[in-house]
C-alpha positions as CSV (number, residue, x, y, z in Angstrom):
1,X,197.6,1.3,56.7
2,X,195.1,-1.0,57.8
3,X,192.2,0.8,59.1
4,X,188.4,0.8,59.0
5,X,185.7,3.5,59.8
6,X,183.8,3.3,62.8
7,X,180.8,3.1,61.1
8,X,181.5,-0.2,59.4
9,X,182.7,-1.4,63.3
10,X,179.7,-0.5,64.8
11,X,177.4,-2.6,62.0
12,X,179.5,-5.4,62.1
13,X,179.1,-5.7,66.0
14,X,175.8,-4.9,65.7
15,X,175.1,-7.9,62.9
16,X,177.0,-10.4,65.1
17,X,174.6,-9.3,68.3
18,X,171.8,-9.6,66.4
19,X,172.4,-12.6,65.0
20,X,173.8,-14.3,68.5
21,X,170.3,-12.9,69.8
22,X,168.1,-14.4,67.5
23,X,169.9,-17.6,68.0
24,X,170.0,-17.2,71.6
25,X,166.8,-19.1,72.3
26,X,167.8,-22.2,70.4
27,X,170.7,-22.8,73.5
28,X,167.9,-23.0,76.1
29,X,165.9,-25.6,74.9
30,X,165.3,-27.9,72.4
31,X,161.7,-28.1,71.0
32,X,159.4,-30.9,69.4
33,X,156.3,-28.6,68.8
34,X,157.0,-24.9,67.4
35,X,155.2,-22.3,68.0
36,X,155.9,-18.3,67.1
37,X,155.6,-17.4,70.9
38,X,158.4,-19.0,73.2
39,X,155.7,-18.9,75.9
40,X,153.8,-21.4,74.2
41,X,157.0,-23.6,74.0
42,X,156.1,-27.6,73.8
43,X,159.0,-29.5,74.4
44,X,160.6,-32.5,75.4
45,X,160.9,-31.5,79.7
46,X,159.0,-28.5,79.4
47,X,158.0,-29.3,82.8
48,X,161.2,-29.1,84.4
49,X,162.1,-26.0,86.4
50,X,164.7,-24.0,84.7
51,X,162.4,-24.0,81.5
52,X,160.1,-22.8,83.6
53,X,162.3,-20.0,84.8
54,X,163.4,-19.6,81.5
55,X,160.0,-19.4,80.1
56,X,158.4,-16.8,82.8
57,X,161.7,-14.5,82.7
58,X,162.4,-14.4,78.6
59,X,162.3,-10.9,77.7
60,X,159.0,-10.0,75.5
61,X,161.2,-7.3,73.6
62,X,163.5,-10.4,72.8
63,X,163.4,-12.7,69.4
64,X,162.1,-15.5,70.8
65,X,161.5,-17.6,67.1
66,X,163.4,-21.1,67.3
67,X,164.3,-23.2,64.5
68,X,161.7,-25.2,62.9
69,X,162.3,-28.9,63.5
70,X,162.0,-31.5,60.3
71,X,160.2,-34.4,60.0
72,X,163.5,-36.5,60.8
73,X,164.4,-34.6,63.8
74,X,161.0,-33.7,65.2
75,X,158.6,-36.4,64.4
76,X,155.2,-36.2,62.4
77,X,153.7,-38.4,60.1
78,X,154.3,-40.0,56.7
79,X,151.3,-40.7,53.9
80,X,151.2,-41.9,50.6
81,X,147.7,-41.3,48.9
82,X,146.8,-42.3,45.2
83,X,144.2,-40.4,43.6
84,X,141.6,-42.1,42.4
85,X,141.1,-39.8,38.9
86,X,138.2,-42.1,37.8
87,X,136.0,-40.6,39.8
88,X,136.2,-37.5,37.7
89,X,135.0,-39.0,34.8
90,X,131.6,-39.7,36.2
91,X,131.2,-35.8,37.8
92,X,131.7,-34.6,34.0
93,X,129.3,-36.9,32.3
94,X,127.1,-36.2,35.4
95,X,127.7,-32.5,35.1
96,X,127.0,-32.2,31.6
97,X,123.8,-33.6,31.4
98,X,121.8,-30.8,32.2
99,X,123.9,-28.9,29.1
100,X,123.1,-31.7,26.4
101,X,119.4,-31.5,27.6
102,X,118.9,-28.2,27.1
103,X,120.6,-28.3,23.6
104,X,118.2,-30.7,22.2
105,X,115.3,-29.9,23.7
106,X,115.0,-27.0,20.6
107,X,114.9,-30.1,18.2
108,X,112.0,-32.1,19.7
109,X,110.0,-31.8,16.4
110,X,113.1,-33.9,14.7
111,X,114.2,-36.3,17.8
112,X,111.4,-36.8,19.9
113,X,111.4,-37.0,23.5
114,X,114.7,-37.3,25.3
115,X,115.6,-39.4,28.3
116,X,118.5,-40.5,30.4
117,X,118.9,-43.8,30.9
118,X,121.0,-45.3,33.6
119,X,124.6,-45.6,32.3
120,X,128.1,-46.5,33.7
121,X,130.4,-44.4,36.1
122,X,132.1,-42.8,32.6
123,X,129.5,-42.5,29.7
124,X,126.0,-40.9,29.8
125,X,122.9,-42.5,27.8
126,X,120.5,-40.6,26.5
127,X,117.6,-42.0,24.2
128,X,115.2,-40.0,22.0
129,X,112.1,-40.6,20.8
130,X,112.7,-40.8,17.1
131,X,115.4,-42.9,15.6
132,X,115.4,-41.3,12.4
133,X,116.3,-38.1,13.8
134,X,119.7,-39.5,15.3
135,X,121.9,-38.1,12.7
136,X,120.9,-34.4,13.8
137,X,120.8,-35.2,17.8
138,X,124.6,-36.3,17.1
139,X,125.5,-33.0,15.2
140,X,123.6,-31.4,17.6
141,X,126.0,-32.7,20.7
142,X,129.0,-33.0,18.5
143,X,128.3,-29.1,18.8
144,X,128.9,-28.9,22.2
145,X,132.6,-30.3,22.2
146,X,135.3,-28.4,23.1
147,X,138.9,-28.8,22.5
148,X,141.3,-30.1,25.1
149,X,144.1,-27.8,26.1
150,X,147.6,-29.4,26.3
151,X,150.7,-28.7,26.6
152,X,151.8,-28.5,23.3
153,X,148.6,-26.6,22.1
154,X,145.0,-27.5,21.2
155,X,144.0,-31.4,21.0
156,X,141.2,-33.3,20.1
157,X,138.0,-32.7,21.5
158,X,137.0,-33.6,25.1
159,X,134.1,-35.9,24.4
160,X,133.3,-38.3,21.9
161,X,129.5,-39.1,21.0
162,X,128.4,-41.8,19.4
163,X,125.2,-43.9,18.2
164,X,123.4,-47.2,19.6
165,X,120.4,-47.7,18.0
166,X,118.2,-44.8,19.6
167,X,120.4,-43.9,22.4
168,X,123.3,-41.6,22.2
169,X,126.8,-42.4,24.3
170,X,128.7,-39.7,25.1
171,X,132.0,-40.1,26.7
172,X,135.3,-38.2,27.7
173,X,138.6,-38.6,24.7
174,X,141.7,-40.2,25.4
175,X,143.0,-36.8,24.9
176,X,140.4,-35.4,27.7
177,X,141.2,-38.4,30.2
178,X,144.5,-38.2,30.2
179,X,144.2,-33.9,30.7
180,X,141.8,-34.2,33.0
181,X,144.3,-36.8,35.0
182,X,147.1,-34.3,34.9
183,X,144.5,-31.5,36.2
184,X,142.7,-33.6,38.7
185,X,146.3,-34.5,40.5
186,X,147.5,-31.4,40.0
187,X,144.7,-29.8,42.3
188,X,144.3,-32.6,44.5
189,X,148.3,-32.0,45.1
190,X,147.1,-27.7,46.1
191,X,144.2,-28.8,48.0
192,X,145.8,-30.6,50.1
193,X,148.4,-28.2,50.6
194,X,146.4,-25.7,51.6
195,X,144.3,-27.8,53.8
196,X,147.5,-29.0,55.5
197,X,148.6,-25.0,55.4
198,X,145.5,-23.4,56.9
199,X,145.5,-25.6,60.8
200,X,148.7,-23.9,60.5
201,X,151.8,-26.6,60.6
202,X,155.1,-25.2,58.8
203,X,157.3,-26.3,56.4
204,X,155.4,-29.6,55.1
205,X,156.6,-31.6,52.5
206,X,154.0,-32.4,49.8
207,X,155.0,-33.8,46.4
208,X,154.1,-35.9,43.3
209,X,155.1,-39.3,43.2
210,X,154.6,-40.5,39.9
211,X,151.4,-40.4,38.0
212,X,149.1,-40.1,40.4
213,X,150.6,-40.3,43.8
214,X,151.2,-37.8,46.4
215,X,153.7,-37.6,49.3
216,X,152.6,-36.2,52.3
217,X,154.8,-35.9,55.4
218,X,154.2,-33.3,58.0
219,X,156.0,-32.5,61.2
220,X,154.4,-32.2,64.1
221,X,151.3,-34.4,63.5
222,X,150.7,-37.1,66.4
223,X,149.9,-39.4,64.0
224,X,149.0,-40.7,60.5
225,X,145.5,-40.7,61.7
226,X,145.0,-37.2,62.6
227,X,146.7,-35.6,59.5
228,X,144.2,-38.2,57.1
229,X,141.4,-36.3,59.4
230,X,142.9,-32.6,58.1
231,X,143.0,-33.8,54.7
232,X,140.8,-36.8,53.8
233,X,137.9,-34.6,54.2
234,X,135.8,-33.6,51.1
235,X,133.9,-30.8,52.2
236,X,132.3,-31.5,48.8
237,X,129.8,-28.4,48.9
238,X,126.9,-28.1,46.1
239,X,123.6,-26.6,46.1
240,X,121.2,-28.7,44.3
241,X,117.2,-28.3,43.7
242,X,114.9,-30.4,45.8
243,X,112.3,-32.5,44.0
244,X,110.8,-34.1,47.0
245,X,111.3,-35.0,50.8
246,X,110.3,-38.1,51.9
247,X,111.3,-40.7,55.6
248,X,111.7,-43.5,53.3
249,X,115.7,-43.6,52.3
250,X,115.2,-46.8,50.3
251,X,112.5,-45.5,47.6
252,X,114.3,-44.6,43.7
253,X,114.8,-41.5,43.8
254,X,114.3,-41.7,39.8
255,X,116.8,-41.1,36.8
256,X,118.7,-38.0,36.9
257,X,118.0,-37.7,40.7
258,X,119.8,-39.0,44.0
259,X,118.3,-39.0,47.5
260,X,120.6,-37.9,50.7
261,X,119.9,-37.3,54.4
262,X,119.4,-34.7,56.1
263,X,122.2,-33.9,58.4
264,X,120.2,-32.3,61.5
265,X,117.0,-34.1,61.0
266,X,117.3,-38.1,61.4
267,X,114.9,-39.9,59.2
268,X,114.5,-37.2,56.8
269,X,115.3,-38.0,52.9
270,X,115.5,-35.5,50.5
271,X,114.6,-36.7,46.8
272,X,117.3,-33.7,44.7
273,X,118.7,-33.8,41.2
274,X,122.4,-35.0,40.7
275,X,123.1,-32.0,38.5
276,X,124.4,-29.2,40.9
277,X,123.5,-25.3,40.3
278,X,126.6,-24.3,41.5
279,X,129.8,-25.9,43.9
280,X,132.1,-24.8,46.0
281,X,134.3,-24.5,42.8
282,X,132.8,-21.0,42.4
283,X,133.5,-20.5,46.5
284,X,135.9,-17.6,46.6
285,X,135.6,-17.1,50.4
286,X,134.2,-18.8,53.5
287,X,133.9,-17.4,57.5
288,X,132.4,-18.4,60.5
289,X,129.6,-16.6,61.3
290,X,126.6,-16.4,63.5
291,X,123.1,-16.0,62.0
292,X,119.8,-13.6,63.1
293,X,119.4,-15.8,66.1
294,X,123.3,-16.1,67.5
295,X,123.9,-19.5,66.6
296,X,127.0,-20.5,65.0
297,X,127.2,-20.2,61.1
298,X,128.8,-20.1,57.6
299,X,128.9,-17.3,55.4
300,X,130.0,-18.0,52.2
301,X,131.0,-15.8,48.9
302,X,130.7,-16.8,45.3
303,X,132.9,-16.1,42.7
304,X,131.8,-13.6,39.5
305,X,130.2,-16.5,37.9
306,X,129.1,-18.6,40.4
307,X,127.1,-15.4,41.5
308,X,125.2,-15.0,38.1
309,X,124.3,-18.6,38.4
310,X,123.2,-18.8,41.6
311,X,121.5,-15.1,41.2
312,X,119.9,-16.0,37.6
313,X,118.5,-19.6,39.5
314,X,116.9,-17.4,42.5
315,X,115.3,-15.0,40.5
316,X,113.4,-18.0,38.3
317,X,112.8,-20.4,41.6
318,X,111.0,-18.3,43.8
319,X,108.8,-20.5,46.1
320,X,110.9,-23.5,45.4
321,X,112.9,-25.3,48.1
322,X,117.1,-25.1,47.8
323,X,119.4,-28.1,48.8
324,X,122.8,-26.6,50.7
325,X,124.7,-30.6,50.3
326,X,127.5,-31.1,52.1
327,X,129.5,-34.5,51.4
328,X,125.7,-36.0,50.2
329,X,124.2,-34.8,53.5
330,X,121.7,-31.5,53.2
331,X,122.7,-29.2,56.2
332,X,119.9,-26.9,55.0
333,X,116.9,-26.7,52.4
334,X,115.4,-23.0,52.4
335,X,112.8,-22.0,50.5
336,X,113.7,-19.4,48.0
337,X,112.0,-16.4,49.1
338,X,113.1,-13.9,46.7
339,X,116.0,-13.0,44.2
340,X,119.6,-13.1,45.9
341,X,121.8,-11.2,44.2
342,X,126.0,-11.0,44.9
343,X,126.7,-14.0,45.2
344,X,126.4,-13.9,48.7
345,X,124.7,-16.2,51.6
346,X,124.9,-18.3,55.0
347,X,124.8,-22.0,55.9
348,X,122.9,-22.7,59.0
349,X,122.4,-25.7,60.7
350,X,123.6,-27.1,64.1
351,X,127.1,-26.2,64.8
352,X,128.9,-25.3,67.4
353,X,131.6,-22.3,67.3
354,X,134.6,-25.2,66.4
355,X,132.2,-27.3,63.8
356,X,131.6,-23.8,61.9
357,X,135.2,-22.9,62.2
358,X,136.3,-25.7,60.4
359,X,133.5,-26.1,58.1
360,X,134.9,-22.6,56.6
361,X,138.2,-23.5,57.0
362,X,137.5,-27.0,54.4
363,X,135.4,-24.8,52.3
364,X,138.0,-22.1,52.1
365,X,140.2,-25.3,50.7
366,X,138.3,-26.4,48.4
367,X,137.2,-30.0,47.5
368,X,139.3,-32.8,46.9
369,X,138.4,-33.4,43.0
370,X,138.8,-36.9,43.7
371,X,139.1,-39.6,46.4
372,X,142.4,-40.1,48.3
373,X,143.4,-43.9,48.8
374,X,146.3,-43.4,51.2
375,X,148.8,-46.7,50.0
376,X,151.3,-45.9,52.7
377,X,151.0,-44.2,56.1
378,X,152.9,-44.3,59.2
379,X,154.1,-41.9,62.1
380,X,157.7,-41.1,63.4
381,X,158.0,-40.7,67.0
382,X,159.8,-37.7,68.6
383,X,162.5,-40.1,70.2
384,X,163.9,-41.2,67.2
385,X,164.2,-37.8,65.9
386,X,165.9,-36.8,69.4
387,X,168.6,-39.4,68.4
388,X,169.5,-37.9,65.4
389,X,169.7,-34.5,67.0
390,X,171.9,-35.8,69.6
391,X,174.6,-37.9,67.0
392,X,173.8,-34.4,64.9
393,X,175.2,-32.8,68.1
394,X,178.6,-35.1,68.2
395,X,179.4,-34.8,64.5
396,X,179.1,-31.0,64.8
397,X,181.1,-31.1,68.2
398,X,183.9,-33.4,66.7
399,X,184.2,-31.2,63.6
400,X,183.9,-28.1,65.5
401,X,186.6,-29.0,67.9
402,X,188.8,-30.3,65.1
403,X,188.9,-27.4,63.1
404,X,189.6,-25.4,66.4
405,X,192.5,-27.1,67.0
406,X,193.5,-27.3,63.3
407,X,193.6,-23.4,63.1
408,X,195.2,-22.6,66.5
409,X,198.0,-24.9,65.7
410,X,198.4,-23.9,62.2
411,X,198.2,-20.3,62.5
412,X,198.4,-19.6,66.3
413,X,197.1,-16.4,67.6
414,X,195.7,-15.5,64.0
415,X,194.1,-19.1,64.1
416,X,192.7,-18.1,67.2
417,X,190.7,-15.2,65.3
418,X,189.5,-17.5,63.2
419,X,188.4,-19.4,65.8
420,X,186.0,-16.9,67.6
421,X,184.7,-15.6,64.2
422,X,183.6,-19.8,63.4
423,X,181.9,-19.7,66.9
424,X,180.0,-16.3,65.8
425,X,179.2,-17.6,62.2
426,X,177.2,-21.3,63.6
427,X,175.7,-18.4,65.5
428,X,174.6,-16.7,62.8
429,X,173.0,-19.9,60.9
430,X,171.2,-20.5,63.7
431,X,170.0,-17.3,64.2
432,X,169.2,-16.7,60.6
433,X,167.2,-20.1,60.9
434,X,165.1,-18.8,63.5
435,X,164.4,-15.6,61.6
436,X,163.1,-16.7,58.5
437,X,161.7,-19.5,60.0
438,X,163.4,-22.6,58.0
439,X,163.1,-25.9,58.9
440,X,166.4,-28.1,60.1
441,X,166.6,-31.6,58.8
442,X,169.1,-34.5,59.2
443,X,170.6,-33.2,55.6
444,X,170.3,-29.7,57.4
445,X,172.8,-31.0,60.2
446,X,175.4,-31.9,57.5
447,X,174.9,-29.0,55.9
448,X,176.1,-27.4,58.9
449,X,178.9,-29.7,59.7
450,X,179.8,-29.1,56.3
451,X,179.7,-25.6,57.1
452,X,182.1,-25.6,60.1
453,X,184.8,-27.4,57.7
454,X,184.2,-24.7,54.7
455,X,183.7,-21.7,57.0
456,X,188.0,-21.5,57.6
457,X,188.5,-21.8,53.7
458,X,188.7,-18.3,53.9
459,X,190.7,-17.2,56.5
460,X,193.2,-20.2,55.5
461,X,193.3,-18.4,52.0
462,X,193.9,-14.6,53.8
463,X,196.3,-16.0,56.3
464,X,198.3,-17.9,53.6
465,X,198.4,-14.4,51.8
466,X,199.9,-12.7,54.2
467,X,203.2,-15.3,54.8
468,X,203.7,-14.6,51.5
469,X,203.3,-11.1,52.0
470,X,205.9,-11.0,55.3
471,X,208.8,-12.9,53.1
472,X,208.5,-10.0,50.6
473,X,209.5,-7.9,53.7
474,X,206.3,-6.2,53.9
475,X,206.0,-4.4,57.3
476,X,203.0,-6.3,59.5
477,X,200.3,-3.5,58.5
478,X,200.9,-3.7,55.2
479,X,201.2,-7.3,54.8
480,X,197.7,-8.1,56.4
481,X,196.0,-5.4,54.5
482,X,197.2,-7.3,51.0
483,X,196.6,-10.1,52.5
484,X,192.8,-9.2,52.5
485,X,193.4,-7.1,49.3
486,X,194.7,-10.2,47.3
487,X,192.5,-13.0,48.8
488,X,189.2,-11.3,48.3
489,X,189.0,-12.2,44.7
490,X,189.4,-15.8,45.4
491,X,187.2,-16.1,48.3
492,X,184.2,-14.9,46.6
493,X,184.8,-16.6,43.4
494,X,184.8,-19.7,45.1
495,X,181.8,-19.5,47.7
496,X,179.7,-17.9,44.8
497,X,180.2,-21.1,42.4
498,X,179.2,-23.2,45.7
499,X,176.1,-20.9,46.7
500,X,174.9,-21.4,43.1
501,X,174.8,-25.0,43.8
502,X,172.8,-24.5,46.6
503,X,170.1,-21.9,45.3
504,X,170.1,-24.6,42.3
505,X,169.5,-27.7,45.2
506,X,167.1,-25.5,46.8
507,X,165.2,-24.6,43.7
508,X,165.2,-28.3,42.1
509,X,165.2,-30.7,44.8
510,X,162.4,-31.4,47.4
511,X,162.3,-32.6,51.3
512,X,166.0,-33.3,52.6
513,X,167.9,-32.1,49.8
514,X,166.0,-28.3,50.0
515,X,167.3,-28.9,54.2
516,X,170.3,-29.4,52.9
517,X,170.7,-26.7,50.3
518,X,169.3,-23.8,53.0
519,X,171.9,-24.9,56.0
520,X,174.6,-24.8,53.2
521,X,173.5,-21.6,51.8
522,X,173.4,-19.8,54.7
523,X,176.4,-20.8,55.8
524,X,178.6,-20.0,52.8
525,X,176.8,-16.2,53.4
526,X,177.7,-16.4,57.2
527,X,181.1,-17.5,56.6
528,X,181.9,-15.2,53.7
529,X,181.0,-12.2,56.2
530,X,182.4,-13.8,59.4
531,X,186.1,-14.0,57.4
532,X,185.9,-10.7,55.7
533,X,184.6,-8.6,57.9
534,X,184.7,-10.4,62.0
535,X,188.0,-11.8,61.6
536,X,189.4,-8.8,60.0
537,X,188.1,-6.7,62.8
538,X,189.5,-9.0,65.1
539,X,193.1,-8.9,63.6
540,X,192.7,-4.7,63.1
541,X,191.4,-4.0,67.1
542,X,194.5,-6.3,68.2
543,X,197.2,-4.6,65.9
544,X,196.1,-1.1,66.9
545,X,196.4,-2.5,70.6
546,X,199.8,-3.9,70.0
547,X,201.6,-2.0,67.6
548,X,203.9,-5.0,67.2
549,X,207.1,-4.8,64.7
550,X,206.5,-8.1,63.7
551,X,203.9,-10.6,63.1
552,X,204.1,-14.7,63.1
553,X,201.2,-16.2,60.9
């Protein structure tokens, strides 16, 4: 006898309303800007008065999440940036300096003095005193290589050295370069995520292209221009010992030195070495903050071994002045007044609340390793994305109202069931959209069009089950309930070999293809409950109403 528990009626019903509630907000409106409040709604006609009924009367205790618009349907912008990985190679050679000085310094007695000499971008120079002790200044160096991590295991080492003469030439190894490409991409690729991530804007697409491209497109933005503003910024943080100030900007600030302005005090020069103490590298955390005297600020947090740097470099500089550089400007140049210990410290200068708001928030980010050149850039405008939501719309419609048609002529009042269970399962995608917050796309729209076509598999299956139950001259009760019985089987084999697609397009593929992969998804889930569960429900309440002696399918 066909029958189910109370229980299981109740949950169904109450996964339908759920589901038609959480969808209910997409029907009111359609959105270009999302926000998590419906309140804060920016739309296309927000102005006019029944959103504005709509928006001062929604319930607060109501879901008021709408789906998330893609780039194609909502509008945004569109870069393509290369990164320029040679700049890398100068920060190492730059970096390592102060390490390849303080190795040979112990051997003075064999090599003489040591100097820098001016070199190119990639190689340092360095020339000692005494040519006959070259041989020992090379193993010395030599000493300081390290092996280059690959893929497949340890490689070569990361530098070469080399002799000219009385000069030594250290530079980075093929195997080095072409790791330190892979690595410098790889975190320009998460910077810029999480830049792009913390002003808050969802469901961004940000991808490799290539060796050392990136594709950036992110919905929502007004234009190419203001999403290069969010991530072209270096926020390149150090903290670098001051030699000298001067007011002339012009004057050689000397080998092994550099000479940047001060950013609050116009004509002011300070004279620093190139060679950082420590970067925001070792940055582990940055907040706004407000110093002794109320004005806006930055406190920053070093990780464990930035903090034993910039601890062990207080402790021996007491008395000496301390660069804060940000992006070659110094915001401020303290005097170290005693040892700091933790890690721990402020930025001051002159910010306002916003300035030192975003300050942290670039900090928090990190530093681009590299310089972005952006190759391709361009901004999709809101209309054209209406136009594919709107010929989205007609394809959905048409289907929609094909399949209707299809299923009330094929199977009549049964077909009919199936009918109202489609309606609630495109309510359910939607409403499971606006839960877990996914984005739609164009692809998404087919996905769902896709969906309406696929969703009836299931109840043809059933209600083809159960004619072939009735000419067996099974009674009407017992006929649908092997009808379900027998068609289960099938049903799920089939939508599980499709949803494994789908988690496989969603896992593999990027941009349109993951749009498409999460309407189709979704939907084979909806259907699969909509045709065992609604429909059956359906078919059940009506026969325990009707009592009928016999059934036409």
């Amino acid at each position: 006898m066909l029958q189910i528990d109370a229980w299981k009626r109740v949950l169904i019903w109450a996964t339908c309303a759920l589901g038609l509630m959480l969808a209910l907000p997409n029907g009111f409106y359609t959105r270009v800007e999302q926000h998590n409040d419906a309140a804060q709604a920016i739309e296309l006609g927000a102005d006019t008065p029944e959103n504005q009924a709509f928006l001062a009367q929604w319930p607060t205790w109501m879901p008021s999440s709408l789906v998330n618009l893609g780039l194609d349907l909502r509008g945004g912008a569109h870069l393509l940036a290369e990164v320029q990985v040679e700049d890398v190679y100068a920060s190492r050679m730059e970096a390592s300096w102060p390490e390849i000085r303080d190795a040979l310094r112990p051997e003075r007695q064999t090599i003489g003095t040591i100097r820098l000499q001016p070199s190119p971008p990639d190689e340092l120079r360095i020339r000692i005193g005494e040519e006959s002790g070259m041989p020992r200044a090379l193993q010395v160096v030599r000493a300081l290589a390290r092996p280059v991590q690959t893929l497949t295991g340890v490689g070569a080492n990361d530098i070469d050295v080399r002799a000219e003469g009385d000069v030594i030439i250290v530079t980075l190894s093929d195997a080095e370069r072409l790791a330190s490409d892979e690595r410098t991409v790889q975190q320009s690729l998460e910077i810029v995520r999480r830049r792009i991530d913390e002003v808050g804007t969802r469901e961004p697409t940000i991808q490799r292209q290539g060796a050392q491209r990136i594709l950036i497109q992110v919905p929502g933005i007004g234009s190419a221009a203001e999403l290069k503003e969010i991530i072209g910024t270096t926020a390149q943080l150090t903290f670098n010992p001051v030699v000298s100030r001067t007011s002339d900007g012009t004057q050689p600030p000397g080998v092994g030195n550099k000479i940047v302005p001060s950013l609050d005090e116009p004509g002011l020069f300070y004279v620093i070495e190139s060679a950082p103490v420590v970067t925001g590298e070792d940055l582990v955390d940055a907040q706004p903050s407000f110093d002794q005297n109320g004005s806006p600020a930055v406190s920053f947090r070093f990780n464990t071994s930035g903090a034993r740097t910039f601890g062990d470099y207080t402790a021996d500089n007491i008395g000496s002045p301390f660069a804060i550089v940000l992006d070659d400007e110094v915001v401020s140049a303290p005097v170290i007044q005693s040892h700091i210990p933790g890690g721990s410290g402020i930025i001051t200068g002159r910010f306002d609340v916003e300035e030192s708001t975003n300050l942290a928030v670039l900090l928090r980010a990190g530093a681009l390793p590299a310089e972005l050149t952006f190759l391709e850039e361009r901004a999709i405008g809101p209309e054209l994305g209406q136009d594919s939501i709107d010929a989205g719309k007609v394809a959905t419609m048409v289907a929609f109202a094909a399949v209707l048609v299809f299923m009330a002529l094929s199977y009549g009042l049964f077909g009919l069931f199936a009918n109202i269970a489609l309606i609630i399962n495109i309510a359910l995608i939607f409403g499971l959209l606006s839960l877990i917050g996914a984005t739609l796309t164009l692809p998404g729209i087919a996905g769902i069009v896709l969906t309406v076509g696929m969703a009836v598999d299931a109840n043809v299956l059933v209600f083809e089950r159960i004619r072939e139950e009735l000419k067996s001259a099974r009674g009407p009760a017992r006929a649908i309930e092997l009808g379900y019985e027998k068609a289960l089987s099938a049903i799920i084999d089939a939508n599980i070999t499709t949803f494994i697609t789908a988690v496989i397009l969603f896992a593999m593929g990027s941009g349109p293809v993951r749009g498409f992969a999460i309407t189709l998804g979704l939907g084979i889930l909806t259907s699969v409950f909509t045709a065992i569960f609604v429909t059956r429900l359906l078919v059940v309440m009506w026969f325990e109403r009707r009592r009928p002696k016999t059934i036409e399918v």
